[in-house]
KETI-339008 format. One line per 5 residues: number of its first residue (from 1); their letters; for each residue x, y, z of C-alpha. Coordinates in nm, 3 decimals. Example, Ala and Ser with C-alpha at 12.3 -4.5 7.8 and 13.67 -1.06 7.14 Angstrom:
2
1) AS) 1.230:-0.450:0.780 | 1.367:-0.106:0.714
//
This chain:
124
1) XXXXX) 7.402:12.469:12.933 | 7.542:12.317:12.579 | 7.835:12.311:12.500 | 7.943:12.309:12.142 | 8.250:12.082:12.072
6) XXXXX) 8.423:12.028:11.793 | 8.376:11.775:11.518 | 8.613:11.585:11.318 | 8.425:11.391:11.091 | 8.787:11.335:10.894
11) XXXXX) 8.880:10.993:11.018 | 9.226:11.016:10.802 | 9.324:11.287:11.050 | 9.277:11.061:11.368 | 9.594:10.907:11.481
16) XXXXX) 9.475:10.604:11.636 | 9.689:10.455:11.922 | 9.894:10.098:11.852 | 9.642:9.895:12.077 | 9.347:9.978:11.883
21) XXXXX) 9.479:9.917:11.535 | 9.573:9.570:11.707 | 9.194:9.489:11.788 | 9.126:9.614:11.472 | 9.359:9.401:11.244
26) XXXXX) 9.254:9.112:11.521 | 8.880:9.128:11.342 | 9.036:9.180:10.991 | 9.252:8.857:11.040 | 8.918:8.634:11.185
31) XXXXX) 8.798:8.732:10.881 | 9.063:8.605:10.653 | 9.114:8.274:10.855 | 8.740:8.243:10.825 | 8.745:8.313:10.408
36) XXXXX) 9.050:8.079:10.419 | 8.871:7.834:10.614 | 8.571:7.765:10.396 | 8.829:7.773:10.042 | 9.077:7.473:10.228
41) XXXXX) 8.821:7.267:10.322 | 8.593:7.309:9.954 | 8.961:7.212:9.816 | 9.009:6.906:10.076 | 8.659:6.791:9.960
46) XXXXX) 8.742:6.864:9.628 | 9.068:6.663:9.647 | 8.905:6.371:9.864 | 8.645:6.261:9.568 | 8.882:6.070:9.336
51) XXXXX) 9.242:6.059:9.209 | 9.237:6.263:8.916 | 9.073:6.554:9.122 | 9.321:6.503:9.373 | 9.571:6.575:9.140
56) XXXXX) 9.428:6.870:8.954 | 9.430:7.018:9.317 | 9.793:6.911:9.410 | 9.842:7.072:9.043 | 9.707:7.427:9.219
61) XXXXX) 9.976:7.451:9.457 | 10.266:7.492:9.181 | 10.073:7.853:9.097 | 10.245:8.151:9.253 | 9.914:8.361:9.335
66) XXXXX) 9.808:8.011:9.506 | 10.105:7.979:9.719 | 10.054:8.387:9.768 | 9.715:8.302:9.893 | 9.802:8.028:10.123
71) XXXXX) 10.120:8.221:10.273 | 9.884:8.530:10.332 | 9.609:8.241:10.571 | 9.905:8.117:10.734 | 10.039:8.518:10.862
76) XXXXX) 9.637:8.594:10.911 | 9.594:8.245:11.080 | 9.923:8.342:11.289 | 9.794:8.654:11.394 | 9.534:8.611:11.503
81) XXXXX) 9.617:8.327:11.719 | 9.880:8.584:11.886 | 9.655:8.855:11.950 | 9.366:8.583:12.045 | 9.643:8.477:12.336
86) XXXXX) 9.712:8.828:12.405 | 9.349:8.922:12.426 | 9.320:8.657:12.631 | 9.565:8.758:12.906 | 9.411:9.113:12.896
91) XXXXX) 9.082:8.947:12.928 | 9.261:8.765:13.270 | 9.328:9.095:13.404 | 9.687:9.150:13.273 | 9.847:9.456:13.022
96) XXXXX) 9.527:9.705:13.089 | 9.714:10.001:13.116 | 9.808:10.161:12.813 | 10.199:10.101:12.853 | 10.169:9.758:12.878
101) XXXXX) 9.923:9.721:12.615 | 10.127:9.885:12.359 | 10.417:9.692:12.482 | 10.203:9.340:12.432 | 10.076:9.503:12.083
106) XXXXX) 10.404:9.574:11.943 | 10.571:9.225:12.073 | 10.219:9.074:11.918 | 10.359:9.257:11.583 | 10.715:9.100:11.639
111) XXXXX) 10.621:8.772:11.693 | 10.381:8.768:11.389 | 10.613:8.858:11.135 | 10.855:8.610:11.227 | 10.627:8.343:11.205
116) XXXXX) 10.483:8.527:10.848 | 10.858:8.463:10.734 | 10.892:8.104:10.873 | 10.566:8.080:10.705 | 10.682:8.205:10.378
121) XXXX) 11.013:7.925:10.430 | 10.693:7.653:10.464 | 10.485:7.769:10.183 | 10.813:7.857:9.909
//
C-alpha cells in the first residue's frame, strides 16, 4: 500500500534548524576563503615583481570597497576556521544531539562576530 504524502516543493516555507544553516554557511565560507585565496596570492605575485608594482598594490589598500573585501575574507576566513574546529569535535564524537549542537552553533556564531569586529579594528 502507497501512501500519498504531502509535498512542499516551497523551500521559503521550510524553517531550517540553527545546525544546518551552520553547515551550510560552513560551505559558503570555504568558498569565499577559497575566492579570497586565489585574489591574495595573484596580488602577492603581483606585488613581488618590482617596486613600482608593489606600490600600485600597496596603493589598493587605501580603497574602501578593497578594505570591504579584505574585512569580508578575514570574517569568512574566521568562520570557517570556527565551525572547521567545531565540526571537528562533532566529528570526535562530541555535541551530536541536537541541544548541544545548537548550543556549539550559536557559540560558533558568537565567537565569529567578535573576531569579524576585531577584524574590522585590523583592516580600518
Amino acid at each position: 500500500m502507497r501512501k500519498e504524502r504531502p509535498k512542499n516543493l516551497d523551500l521559503s516555507t521550510v524553517k531550517f534548524p540553527i545546525t544546518a544553516i551552520a553547515s551550510i554557511l560552513h560551505r559558503v565560507s570555504g568558498i569565499i576563503v577559497f575566492i579570497a585565496l586565489a585574489i591574495f596570492l595573484l596580488l602577492l605575485n603581483c606585488s613581488l615583481t618590482s617596486e613600482s608594482d608593489f606600490l600600485r598594490v600597496a596603493g589598493y589598500f587605501d580603497n574602501f570597497l578593497v578594505e570591504f573585501i579584505i574585512w569580508g575574507s578575514l570574517t569568512g576566513l574566521a568562520y570557517h576556521a570556527v565551525f572547521g574546529v567545531r565540526h571537528m569535535i562533532q566529528d570526535l564524537g562530541h555535541w551530536e544531539e541536537m541541544d548541544s549542537a545548537s548550543l556549539s552553533a550559536k557559540a560558533g556564531f558568537i565567537l565569529t562576530a567578535v573576531l569579524s569586529v576585531l577584524a574590522g579594528v585590523l583592516v580600518w
